[in-house]
VEXDREN-2710 file (C-alpha; in Angstrom, 1 decimal):
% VEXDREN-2710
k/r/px/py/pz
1/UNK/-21.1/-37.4/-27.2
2/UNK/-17.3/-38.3/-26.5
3/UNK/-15.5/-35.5/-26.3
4/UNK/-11.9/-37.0/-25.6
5/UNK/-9.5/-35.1/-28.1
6/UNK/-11.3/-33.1/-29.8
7/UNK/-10.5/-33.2/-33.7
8/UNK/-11.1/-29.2/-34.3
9/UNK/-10.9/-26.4/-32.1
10/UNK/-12.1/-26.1/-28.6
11/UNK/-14.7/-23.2/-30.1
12/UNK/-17.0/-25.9/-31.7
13/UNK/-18.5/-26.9/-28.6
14/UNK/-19.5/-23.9/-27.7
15/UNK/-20.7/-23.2/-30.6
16/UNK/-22.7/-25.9/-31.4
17/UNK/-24.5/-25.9/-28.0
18/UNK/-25.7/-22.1/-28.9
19/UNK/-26.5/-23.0/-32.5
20/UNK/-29.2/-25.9/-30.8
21/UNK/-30.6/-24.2/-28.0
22/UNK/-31.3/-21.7/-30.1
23/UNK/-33.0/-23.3/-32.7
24/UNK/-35.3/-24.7/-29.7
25/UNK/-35.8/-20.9/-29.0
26/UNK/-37.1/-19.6/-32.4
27/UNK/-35.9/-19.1/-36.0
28/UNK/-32.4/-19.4/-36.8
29/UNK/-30.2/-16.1/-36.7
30/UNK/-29.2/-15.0/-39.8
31/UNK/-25.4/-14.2/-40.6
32/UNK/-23.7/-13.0/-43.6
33/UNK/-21.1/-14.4/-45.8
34/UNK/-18.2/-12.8/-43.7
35/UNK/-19.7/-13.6/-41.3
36/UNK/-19.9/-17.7/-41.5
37/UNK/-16.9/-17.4/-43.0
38/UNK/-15.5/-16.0/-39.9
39/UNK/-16.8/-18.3/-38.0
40/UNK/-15.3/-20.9/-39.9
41/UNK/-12.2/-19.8/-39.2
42/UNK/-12.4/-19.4/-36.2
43/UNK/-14.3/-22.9/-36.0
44/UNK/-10.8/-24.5/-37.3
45/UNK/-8.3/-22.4/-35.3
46/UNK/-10.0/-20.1/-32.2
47/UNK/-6.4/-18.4/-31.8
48/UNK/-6.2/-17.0/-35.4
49/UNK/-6.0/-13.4/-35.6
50/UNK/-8.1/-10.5/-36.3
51/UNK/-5.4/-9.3/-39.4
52/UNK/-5.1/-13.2/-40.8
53/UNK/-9.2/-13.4/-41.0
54/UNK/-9.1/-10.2/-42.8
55/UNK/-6.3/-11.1/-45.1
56/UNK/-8.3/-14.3/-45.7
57/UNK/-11.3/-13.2/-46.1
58/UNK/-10.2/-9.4/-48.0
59/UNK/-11.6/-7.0/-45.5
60/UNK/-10.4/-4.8/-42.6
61/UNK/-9.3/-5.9/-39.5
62/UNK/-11.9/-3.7/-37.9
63/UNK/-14.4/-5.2/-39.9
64/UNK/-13.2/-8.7/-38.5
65/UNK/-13.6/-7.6/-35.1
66/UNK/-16.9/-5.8/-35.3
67/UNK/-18.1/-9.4/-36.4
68/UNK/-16.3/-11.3/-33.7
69/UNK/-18.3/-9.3/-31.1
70/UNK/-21.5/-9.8/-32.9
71/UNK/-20.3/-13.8/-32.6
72/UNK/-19.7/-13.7/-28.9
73/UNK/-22.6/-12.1/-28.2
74/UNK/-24.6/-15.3/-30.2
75/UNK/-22.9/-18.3/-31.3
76/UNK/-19.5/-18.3/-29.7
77/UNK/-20.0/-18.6/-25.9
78/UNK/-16.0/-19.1/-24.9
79/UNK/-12.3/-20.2/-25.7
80/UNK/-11.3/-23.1/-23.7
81/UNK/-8.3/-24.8/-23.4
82/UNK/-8.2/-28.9/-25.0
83/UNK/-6.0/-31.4/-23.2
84/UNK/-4.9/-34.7/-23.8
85/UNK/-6.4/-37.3/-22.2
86/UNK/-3.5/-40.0/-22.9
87/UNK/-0.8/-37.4/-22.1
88/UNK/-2.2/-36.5/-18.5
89/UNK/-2.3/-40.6/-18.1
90/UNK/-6.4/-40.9/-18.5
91/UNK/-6.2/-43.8/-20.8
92/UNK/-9.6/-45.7/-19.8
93/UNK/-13.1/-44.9/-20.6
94/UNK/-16.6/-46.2/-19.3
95/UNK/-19.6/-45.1/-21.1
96/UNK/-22.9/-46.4/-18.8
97/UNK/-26.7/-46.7/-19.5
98/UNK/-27.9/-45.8/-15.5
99/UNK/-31.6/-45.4/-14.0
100/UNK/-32.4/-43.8/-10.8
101/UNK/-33.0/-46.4/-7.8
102/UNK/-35.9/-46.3/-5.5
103/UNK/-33.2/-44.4/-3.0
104/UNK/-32.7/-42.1/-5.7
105/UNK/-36.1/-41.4/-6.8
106/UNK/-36.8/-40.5/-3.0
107/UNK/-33.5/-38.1/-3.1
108/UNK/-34.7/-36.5/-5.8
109/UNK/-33.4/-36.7/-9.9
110/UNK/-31.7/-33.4/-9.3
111/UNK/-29.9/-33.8/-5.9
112/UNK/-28.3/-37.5/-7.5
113/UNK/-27.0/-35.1/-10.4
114/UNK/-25.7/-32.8/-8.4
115/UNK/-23.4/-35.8/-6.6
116/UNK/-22.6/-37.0/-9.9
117/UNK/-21.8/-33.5/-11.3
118/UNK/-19.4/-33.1/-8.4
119/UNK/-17.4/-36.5/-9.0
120/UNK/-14.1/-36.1/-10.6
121/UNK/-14.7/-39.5/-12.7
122/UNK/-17.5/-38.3/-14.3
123/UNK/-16.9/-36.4/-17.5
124/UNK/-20.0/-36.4/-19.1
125/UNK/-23.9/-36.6/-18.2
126/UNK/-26.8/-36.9/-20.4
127/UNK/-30.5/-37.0/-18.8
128/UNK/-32.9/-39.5/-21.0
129/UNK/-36.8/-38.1/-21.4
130/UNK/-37.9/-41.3/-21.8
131/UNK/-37.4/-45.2/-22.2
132/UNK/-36.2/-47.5/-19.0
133/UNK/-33.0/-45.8/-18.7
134/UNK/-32.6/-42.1/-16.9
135/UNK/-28.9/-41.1/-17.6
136/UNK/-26.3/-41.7/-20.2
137/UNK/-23.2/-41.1/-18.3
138/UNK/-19.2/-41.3/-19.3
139/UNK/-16.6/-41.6/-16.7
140/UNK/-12.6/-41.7/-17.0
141/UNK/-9.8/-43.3/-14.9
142/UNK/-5.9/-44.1/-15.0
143/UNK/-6.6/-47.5/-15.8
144/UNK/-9.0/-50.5/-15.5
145/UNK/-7.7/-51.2/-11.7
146/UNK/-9.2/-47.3/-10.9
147/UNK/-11.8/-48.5/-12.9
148/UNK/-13.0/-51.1/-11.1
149/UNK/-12.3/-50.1/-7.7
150/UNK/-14.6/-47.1/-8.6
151/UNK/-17.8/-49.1/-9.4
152/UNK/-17.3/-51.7/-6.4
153/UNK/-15.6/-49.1/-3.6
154/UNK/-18.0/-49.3/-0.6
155/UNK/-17.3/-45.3/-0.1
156/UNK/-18.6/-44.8/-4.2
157/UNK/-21.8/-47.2/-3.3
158/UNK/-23.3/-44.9/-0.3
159/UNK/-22.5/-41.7/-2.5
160/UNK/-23.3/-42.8/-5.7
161/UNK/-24.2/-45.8/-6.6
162/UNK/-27.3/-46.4/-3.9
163/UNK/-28.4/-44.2/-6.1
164/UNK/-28.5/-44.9/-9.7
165/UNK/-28.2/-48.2/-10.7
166/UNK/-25.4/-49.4/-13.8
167/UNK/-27.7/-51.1/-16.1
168/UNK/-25.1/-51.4/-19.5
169/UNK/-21.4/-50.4/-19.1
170/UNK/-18.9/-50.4/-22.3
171/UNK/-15.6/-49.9/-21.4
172/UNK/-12.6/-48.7/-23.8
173/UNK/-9.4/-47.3/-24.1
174/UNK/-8.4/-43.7/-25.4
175/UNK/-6.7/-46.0/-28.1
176/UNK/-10.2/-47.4/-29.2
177/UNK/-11.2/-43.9/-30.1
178/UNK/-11.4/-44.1/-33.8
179/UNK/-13.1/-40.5/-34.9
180/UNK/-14.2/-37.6/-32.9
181/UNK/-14.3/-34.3/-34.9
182/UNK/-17.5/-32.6/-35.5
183/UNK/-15.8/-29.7/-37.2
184/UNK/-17.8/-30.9/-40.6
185/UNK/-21.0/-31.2/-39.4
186/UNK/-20.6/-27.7/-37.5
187/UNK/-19.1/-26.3/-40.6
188/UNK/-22.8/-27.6/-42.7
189/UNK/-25.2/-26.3/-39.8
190/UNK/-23.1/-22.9/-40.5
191/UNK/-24.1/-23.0/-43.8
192/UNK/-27.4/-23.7/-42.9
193/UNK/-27.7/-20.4/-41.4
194/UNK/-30.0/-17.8/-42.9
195/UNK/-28.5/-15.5/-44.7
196/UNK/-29.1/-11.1/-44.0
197/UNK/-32.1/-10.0/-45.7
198/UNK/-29.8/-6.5/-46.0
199/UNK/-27.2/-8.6/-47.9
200/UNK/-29.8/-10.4/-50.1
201/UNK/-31.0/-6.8/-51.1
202/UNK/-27.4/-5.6/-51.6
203/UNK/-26.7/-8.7/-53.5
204/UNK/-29.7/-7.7/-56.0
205/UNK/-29.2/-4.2/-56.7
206/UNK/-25.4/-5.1/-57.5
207/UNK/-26.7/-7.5/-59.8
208/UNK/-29.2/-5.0/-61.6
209/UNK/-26.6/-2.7/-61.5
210/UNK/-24.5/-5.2/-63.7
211/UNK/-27.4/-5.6/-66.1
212/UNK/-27.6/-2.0/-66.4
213/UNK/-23.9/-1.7/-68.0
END
């Protein structure tokens, strides 16, 4: 969920949000082995080139970019740029379980959202099905001062917080942040992807051809 530096490239993200909503869609797609490789690659480093994949992986360059097309027109939604949270001076972090008021049940779930969608503070936000919380929501100031003057401002209270009420808040600092880099777990659901039926046949008849010799 906390996506402050993120430990791989910025592709992952993208990618992993296509790889669920599809598999609430339907089967999984299938790719083949140059092309999970590829996506590996480009998993780790988004910026590598069409001629090192190729070298890597010991096919043509146009081969590489015929399967990059066929990738961001499935898995790969974007590039985006990854900054530095502690760099650009963002060093503290609130993560809050919330649940619509009365005055925001009346507003409506989606119009509250939208206000919270539109707040600079807010970096993250995660609607909850069920249980006696609604959101799951992550926020991020300069420092504790910004911090706290966010949560108690009278101006934040009539736009926000009238709204959805704090029911748990943890508060950190970027220096707290021990691990964030799902680039294993996005490199296993890769390998979890079905592989060509096309290539499974080519696969065989190469191997009856071996038995043949």
């Amino acid at each position: 969920m906390i996506n402050l530096l993120q430990g791989c490239d910025s592709t992952i993200y993208k990618v992993v949000a296509n790889h669920l909503q599809s598999r609430r869609r339907g089967p999984h797609m299938k790719l083949t082995k140059n092309e999970k490789n590829t996506l590996k690659l480009l998993l780790d480093n988004s910026r590598i080139s069409n001629s090192d994949i190729a070298s890597k992986l010991s096919i043509s360059s146009q081969a590489v970019g015929k399967i990059r097309r066929k990738l961001e027109s499935t898995v790969i939604e974007s590039y985006t740029v990854n900054l530095n949270y502690s760099k650009l001076e963002i060093q503290t972090f609130a993560i809050v379980t919330a649940k619509l008021t009365k005055e925001g049940l009346d507003k409506g779930e989606l119009e509250v959202e939208q206000s919270m969608l539109k707040n600079p503070h807010v970096i993250q936000v995660y609607r909850i099905p069920k249980g006696s919380s609604t959101h799951i929501i992550m926020y991020g100031f300069k420092d504790v001062n910004e911090l706290d003057n966010f949560f108690h401002s009278a101006k934040m209270k009539q736009e926000l917080h009238n709204y959805i009420e704090n029911q748990e808040l943890h508060t950190f600092s970027y220096n707290s942040l021990i691990k964030n880099n799902p680039a294993q777990l996005f490199h296993k659901a890769i390998d979890r992807f079905g592989i060509k039926s096309s290539e499974i046949k080519f696969n065989e008849l190469e191997n009856f051809k071996r038995k043949l010799k």
